[in-house]
C-alpha positions in Angstrom: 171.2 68.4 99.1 171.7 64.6 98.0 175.3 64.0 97.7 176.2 63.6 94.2 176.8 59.9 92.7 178.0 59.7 88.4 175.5 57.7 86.4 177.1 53.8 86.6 176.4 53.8 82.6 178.0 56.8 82.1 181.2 55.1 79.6 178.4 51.9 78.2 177.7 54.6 75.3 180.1 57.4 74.5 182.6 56.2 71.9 186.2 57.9 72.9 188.4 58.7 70.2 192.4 59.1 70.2 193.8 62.3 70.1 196.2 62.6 67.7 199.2 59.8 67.9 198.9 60.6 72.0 197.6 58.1 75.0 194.9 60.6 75.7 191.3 59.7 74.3 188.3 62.2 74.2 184.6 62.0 73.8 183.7 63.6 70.9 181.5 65.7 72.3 183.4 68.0 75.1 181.3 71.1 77.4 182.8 74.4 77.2 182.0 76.9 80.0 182.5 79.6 77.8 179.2 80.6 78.5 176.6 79.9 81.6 178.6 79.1 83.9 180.2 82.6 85.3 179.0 85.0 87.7 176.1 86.5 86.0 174.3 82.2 85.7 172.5 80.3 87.9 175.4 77.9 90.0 172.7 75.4 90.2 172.2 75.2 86.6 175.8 75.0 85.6 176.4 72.3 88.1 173.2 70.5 86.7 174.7 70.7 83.1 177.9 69.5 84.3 176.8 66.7 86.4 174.3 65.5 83.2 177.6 65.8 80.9 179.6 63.5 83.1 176.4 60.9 83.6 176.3 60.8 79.5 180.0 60.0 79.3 181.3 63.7 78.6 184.5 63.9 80.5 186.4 67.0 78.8 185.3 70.0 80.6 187.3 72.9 79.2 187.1 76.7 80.4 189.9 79.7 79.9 191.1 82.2 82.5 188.8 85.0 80.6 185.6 82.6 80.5 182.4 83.9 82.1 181.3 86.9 82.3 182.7 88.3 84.5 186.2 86.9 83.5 187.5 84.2 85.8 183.9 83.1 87.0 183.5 79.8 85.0 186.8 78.7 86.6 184.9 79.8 89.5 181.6 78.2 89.6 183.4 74.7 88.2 185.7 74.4 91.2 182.7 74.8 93.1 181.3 72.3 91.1 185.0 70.0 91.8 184.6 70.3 95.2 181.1 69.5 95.7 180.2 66.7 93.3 183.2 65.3 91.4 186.2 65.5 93.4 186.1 61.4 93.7 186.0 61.7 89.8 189.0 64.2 89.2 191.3 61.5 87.5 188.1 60.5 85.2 188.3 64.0 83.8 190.1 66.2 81.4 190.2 69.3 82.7 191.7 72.3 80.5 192.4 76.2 80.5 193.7 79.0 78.6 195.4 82.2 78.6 196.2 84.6 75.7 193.0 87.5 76.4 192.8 90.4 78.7 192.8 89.6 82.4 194.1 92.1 84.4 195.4 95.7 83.6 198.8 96.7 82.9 201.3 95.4 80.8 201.5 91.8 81.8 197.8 90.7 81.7 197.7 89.7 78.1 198.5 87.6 75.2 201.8 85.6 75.2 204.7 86.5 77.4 205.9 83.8 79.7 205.3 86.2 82.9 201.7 86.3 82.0 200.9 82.8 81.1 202.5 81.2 84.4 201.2 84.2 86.4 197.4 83.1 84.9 197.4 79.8 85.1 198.6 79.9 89.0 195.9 82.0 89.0 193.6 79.4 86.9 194.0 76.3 89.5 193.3 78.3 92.7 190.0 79.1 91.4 189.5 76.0 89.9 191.1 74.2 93.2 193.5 72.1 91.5 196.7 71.4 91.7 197.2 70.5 87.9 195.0 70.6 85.1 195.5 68.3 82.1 196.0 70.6 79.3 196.8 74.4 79.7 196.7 76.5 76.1 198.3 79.7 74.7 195.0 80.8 73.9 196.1 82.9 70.9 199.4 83.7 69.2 200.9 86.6 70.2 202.7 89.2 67.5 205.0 91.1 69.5 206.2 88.2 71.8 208.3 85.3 70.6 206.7 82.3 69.3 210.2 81.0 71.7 209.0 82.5 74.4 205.1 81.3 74.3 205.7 77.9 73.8 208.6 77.9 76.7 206.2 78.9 79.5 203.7 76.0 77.5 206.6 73.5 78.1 207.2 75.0 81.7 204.2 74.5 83.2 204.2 71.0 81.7 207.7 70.4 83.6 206.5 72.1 86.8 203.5 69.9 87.2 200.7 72.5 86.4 199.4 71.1 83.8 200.1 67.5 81.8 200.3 68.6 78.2 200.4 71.5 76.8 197.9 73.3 73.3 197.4 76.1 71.2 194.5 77.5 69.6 193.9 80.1 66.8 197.3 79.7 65.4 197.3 79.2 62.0 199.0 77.1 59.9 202.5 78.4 59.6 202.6 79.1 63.0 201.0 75.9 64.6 203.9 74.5 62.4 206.5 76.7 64.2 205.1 76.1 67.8 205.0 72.7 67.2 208.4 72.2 66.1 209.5 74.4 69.3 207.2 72.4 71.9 208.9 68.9 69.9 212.5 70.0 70.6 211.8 71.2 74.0 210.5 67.8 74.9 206.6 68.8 75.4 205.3 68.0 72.1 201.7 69.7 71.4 198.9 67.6 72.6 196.1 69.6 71.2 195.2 72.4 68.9 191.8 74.2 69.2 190.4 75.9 66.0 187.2 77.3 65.1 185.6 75.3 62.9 181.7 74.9 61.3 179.8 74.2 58.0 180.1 78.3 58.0 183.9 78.7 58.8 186.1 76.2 57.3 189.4 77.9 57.5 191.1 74.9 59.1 190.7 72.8 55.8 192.9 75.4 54.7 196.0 73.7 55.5 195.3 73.6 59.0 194.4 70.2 59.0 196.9 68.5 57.0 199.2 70.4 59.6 197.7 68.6 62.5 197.7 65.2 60.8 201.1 65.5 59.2 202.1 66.2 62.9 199.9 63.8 65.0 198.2 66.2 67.0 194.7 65.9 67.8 192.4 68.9 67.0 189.3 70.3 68.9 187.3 72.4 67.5 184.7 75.2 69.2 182.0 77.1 67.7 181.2 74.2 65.5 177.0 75.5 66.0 178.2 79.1 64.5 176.9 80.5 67.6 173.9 79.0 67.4 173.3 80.0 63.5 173.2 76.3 63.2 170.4 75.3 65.0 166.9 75.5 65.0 167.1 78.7 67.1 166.4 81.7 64.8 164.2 79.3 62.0 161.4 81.8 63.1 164.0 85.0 62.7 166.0 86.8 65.4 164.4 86.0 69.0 164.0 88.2 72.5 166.7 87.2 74.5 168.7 85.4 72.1 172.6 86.0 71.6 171.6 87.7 68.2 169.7 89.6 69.6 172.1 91.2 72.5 174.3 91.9 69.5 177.3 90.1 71.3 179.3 87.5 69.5 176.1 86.6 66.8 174.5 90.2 65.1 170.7 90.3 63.4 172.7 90.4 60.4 174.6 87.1 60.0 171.3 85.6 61.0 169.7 87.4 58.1 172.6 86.6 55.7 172.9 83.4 56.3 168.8 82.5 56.8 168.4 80.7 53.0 171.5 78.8 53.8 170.5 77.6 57.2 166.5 77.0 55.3 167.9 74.4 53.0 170.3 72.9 55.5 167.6 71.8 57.9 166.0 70.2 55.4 168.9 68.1 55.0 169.1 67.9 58.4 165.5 66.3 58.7 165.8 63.9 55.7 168.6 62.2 57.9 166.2 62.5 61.0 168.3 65.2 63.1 167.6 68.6 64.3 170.0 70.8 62.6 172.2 71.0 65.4 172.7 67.5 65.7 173.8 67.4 62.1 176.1 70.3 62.0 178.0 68.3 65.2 178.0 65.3 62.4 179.4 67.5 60.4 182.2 68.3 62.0 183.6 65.5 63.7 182.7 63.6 59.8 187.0 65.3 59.5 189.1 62.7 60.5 191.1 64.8 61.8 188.5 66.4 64.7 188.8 64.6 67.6 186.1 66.2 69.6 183.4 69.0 69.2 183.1 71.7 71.9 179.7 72.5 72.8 178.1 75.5 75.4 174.9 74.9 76.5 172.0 76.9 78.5 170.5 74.2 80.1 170.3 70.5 80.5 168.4 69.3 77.4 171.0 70.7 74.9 173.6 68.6 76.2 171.3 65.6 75.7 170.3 66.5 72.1 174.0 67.2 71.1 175.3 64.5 72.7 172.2 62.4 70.4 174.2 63.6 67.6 176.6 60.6 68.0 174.3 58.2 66.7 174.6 59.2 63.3 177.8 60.3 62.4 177.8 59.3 58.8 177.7 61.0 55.5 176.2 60.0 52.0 178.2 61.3 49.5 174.9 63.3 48.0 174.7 65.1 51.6 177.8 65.9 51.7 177.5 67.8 48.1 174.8 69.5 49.3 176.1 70.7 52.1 179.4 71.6 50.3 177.4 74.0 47.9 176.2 75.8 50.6 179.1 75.9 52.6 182.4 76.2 50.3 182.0 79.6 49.0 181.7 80.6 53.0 184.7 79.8 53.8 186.7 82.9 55.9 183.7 84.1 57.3 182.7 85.3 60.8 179.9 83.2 61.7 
């Protein structure tokens, strides 16, 4: 197999944006591995969708310790993909991982204790083959374990050289503001908070947002296709094969709920001369406050029609309304 050489264009056309008040810049369009890239996908395709990502200037690759299936096979397959192909690249990346979900049995494979985050993230970089990634996350907030306690281990794996900044995701507002305040007295002040966020689920406008802006901290959000709900996927109805149809994640039923709503927004959608995809990733990263969109893909072409998203990013006023009527009175939904 040829040995692996990044596009020399790769930065000529992907805008970078700052995130938050920090020296760290993202493309605002980043790859998840959430999906098709554990043990039960094809290795060559996930390294072909990461190697296209990095040619078109995508260089925020983010997984979590539970990403697959099975859980811990993303982290897997992409140091595989390090090692082979973009090891001469490492310092050209963003590289992040979670932990907060289920990983191993027993009392101290979950959620938010200090002995569980350390413990997974040590785990994390010997599958990835890393000495350091650049941002590890409490992947969610923890109830019955100190918000102290989280962010410490977030702050100690900063100090011990396993990761370089530290985020949080699904915390809402009150407790984004707590952590943050913690992480800022401790001396590792959050880099990055991850939220769900789509034309269906607008929680974060909630006071989420003003939260992250108040604070500088930059704000990347995943899901921001609804699963796939926003794209031109299920037009024809629920297909063979299709996450809706497993029943995992997307159901029949939010595809049939939501099916008028999805009708009129592709038509906005082709008015502006985008799939629907495309403009629900406008959508999105229209928030000032949205530094960068996480996308999963299935194969190579998605990453090239997302990433053609970029070129038109803006918003009439009329659009926007639109959209909003649709949109607003979803807001708190599962999509």
């Amino acid at each position: 197999m040829a040995i692996y050489q990044a596009a020399s264009d790769r930065y000529e056309n992907m805008q970078y944006r700052r995130c938050g008040h920090s020296g760290v810049s993202l493309p605002p369009i980043s790859l998840g591995l959430w999906h098709n890239f554990g043990g039960e996908a094809t290795f060559e395709n996930a390294r072909d969708m990461a190697r296209r990502a990095f040619d078109l200037g995508i260089t925020h690759f983010d997984l979590a310790n539970n990403y697959g299936p099975p859980p811990g096979s993303a982290e897997e397959a992409f140091g595989r993909i390090l090692k082979s192909d973009f090891a001469p690249y490492r310092d050209e990346m963003i590289i992040s991982t979670k932990a907060g979900y289920l990983m191993w049995p027993g009392p101290y494979g979950d959620w938010g204790s200090r002995k569980y985050l350390i413990a997974s993230l040590d785990q994390s970089l010997s599958r990835l083959g890393l000495d350091y990634v650049d941002i590890f996350y409490s992947h969610r907030p923890d109830p019955k374990t100190p918000v102290e306690e989280t962010m410490m281990a977030l702050d100690f794996a900063v100090r011990s050289g396993r990761a370089l900044y530290a985020g949080i995701s699904n915390y809402n507002p009150q407790q984004t503001t707590e952590a943050m305040a913690i992480l800022r007295r401790l001396g590792t002040p959050c880099l990055i908070h991850q939220p769900k966020y789509s034309i269906f689920v607008r929680d974060p406008e909630q006071g989420l947002f003003d939260v992250l802006r108040k604070e500088g901290v930059g704000a990347i959000v995943f899901s921001p296709l609804a699963q796939g709900l926003l794209t031109d996927r299920y037009a024809a109805g629920v297909q063979s094969g299709s996450r809706a149809a497993l029943d995992v994640f997307l159901h029949p039923g939010d595809v049939k709920k939501r099916a008028e709503q999805v009708k009129v927004l592709q038509e906005i959608a082709n008015a502006r001369g985008q799939s629907l995809a495309q403009m629900a990733l406008a959508w999105v990263l229209r928030e000032e406050a949205v530094t960068s969109a996480l996308i999963g893909a299935s194969h190579v072409e998605q990453i090239e029609q997302n990433v053609a998203a970029l070129r038109n990013l803006e918003f009439s006023s009329e659009e926007l309304a639109r959209i909003d009527r649709i949109s607003v009175p979803a807001i708190s939904t599962s999509a």
